[in-house]
DRENLOMAR-918597 format. One record per residue (C-alpha): y, x, z; residue in three letters; residue number from 0. Coordinates in steps of 0.001 Angstrom, whole numbers. Layout:
+---------+---------+---------+--------+------+
|      py |      px |      pz | vexlum | panu |
+---------+---------+---------+--------+------+
|       Y |       X |       Z |    ALA |  NUM |
...
+---------+---------+---------+--------+------+
***
This chain:
+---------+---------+---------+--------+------+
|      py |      px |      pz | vexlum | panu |
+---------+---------+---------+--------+------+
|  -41721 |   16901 |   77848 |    UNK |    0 |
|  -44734 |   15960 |   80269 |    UNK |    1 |
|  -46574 |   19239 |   78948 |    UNK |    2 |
|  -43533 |   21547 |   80181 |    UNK |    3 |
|  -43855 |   19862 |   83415 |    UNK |    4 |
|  -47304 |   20716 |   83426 |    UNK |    5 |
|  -46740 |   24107 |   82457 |    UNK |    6 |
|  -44361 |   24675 |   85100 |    UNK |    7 |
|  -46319 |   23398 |   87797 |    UNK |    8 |
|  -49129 |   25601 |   87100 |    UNK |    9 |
|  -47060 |   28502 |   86705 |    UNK |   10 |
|  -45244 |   27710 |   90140 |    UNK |   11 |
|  -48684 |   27498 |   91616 |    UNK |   12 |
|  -50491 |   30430 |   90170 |    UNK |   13 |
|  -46796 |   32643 |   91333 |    UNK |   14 |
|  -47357 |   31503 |   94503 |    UNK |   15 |
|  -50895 |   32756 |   95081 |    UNK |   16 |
|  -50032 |   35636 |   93381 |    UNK |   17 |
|  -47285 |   35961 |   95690 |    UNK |   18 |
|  -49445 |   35061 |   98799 |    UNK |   19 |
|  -52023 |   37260 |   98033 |    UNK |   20 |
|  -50383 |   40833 |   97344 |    UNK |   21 |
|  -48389 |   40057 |  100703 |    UNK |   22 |
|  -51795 |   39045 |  102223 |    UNK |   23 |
|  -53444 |   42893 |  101208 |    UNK |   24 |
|  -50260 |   44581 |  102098 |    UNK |   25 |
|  -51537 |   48071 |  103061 |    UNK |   26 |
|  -49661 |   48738 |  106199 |    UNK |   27 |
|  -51706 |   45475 |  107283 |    UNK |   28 |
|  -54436 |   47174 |  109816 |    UNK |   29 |
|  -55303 |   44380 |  112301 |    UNK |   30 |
|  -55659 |   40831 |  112678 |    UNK |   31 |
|  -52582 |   39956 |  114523 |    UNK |   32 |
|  -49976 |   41706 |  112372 |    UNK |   33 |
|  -52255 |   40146 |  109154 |    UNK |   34 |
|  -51447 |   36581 |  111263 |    UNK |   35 |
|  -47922 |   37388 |  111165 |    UNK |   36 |
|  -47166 |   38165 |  107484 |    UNK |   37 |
|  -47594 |   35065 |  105980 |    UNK |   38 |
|  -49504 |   31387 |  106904 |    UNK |   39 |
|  -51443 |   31740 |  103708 |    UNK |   40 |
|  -52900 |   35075 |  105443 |    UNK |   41 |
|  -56581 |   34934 |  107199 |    UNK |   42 |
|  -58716 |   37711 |  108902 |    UNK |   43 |
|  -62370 |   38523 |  107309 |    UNK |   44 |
|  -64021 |   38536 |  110272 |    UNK |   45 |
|  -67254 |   39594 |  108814 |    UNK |   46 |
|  -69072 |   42503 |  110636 |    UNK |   47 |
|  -69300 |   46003 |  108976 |    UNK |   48 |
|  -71084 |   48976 |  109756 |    UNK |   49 |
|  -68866 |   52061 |  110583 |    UNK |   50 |
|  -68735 |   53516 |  106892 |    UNK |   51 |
|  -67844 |   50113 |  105480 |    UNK |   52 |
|  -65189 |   49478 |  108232 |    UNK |   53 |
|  -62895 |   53342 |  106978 |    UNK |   54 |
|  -62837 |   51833 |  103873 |    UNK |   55 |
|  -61892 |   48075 |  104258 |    UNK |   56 |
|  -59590 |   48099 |  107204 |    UNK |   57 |
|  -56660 |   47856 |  105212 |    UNK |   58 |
|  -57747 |   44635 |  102730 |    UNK |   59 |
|  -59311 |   42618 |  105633 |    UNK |   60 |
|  -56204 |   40368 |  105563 |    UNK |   61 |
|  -56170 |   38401 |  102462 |    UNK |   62 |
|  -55196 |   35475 |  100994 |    UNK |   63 |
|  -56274 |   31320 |  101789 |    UNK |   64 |
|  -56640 |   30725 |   98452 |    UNK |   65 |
|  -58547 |   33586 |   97764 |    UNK |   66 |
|  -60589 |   35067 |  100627 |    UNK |   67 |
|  -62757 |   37685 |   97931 |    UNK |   68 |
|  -66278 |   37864 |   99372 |    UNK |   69 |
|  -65377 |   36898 |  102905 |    UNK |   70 |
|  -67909 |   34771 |  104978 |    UNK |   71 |
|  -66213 |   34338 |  108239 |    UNK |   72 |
|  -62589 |   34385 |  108784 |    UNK |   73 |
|  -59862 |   33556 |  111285 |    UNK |   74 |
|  -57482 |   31436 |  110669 |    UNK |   75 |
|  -55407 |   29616 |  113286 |    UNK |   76 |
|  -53502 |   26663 |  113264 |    UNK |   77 |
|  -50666 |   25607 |  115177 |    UNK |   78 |
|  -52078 |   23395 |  118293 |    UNK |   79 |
|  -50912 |   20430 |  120993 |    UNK |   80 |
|  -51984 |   19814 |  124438 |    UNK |   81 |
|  -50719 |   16715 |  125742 |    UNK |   82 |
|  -50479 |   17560 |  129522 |    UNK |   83 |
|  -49248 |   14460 |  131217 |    UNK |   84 |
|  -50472 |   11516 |  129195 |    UNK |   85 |
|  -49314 |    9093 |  131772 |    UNK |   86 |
|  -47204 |    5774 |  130532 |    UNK |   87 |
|  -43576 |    7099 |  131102 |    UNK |   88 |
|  -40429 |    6208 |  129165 |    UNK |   89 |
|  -40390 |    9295 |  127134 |    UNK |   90 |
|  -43786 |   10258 |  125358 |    UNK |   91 |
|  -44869 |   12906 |  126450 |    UNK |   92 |
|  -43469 |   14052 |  129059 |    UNK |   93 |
|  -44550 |   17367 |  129026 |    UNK |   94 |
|  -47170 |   19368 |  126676 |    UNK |   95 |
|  -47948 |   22537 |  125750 |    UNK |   96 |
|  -47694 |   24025 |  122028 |    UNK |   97 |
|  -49596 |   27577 |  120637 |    UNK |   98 |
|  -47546 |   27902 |  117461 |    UNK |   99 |
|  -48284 |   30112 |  114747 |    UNK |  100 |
|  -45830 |   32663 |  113563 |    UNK |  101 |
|  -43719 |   31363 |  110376 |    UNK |  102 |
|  -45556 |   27988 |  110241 |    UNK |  103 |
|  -44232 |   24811 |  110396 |    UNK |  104 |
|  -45241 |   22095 |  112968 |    UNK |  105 |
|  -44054 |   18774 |  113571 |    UNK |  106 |
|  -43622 |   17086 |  117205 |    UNK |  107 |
|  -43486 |   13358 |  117790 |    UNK |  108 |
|  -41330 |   11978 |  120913 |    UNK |  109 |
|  -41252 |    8147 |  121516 |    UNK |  110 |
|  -38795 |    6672 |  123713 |    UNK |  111 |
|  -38564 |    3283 |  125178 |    UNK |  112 |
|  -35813 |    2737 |  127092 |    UNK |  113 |
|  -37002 |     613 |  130938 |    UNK |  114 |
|  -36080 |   -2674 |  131459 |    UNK |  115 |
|  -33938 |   -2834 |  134405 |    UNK |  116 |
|  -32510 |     621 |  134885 |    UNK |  117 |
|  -30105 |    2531 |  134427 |    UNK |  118 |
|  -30496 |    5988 |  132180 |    UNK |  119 |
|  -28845 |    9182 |  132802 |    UNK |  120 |
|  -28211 |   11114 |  129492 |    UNK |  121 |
|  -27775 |   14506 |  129173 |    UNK |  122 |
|  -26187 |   16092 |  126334 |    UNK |  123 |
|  -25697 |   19432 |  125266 |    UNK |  124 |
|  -22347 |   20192 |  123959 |    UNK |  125 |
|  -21111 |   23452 |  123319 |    UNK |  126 |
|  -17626 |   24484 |  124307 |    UNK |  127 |
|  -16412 |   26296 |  120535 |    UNK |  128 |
|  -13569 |   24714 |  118886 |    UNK |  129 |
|  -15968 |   22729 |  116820 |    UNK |  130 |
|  -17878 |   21194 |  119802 |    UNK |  131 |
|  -14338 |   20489 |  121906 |    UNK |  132 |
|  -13792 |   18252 |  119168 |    UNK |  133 |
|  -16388 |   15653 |  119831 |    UNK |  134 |
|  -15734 |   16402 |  124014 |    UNK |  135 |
|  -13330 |   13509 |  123675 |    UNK |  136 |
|  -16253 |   10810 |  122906 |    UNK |  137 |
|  -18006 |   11515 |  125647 |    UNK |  138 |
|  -15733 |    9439 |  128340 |    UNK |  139 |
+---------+---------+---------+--------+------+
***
């Protein structure tokens, strides 16, 4: 029984690169942003090439994470936070700024504390479709 797991997680994983990497070397891929695009297993080879190299590798500079060929340099960006207004408030943070990469997943942590001695306005977005008129009533 433990050996068919086995089995099946290393056929799950070898699918998926497999997967990954023919999407990677698609060859309608020609530059680095559409490359970032396809998939977030997908990086640029960034390595320099001399005219006559360049006509004949254009098209399989975007490969695969897990297997980048030959490649020395490559780009490869990650999702990113900037925390703009780090200031003790009641909601953390406040405001911040977020470069996100196309079909990759990212995570953002809010931490509320409510204050003390005050009063909070709260704002809810409701939307006015049968479904949402149904909760309207809750909301007195």
């Amino acid at each position: 029984m433990a050996k068919s797991w086995v089995q099946l997680v290393l056929i799950g994983v070898i699918s998926r690169n497999v997967i990954a990497s023919s999407t990677c070397q698609n060859a309608t891929i020609t530059s680095c942003e559409q490359c970032m695009a396809v998939d977030p297993d997908c990086i640029w080879c960034s390595d320099p090439l001399d005219e006559s190299e360049l006509k004949k590798v254009n098209k399989v500079r975007c490969r695969s994470r897990n297997s980048p060929g030959n490649c020395r340099t490559f780009i490869q960006p990650k999702s990113d936070t900037i925390y703009v207004d780090p200031m003790e408030q009641s909601l953390m943070p406040r405001k911040f700024n977020i470069t996100l990469r196309r079909n990759y997943p990212y995570n953002v942590s809010l931490e509320f504390t409510r204050p003390e001695y005050a009063n909070i306005d709260l704002f809810y977005l409701l939307d006015l479709s049968i479904k949402g008129l149904n909760y309207f009533g809750n909301f007195s």
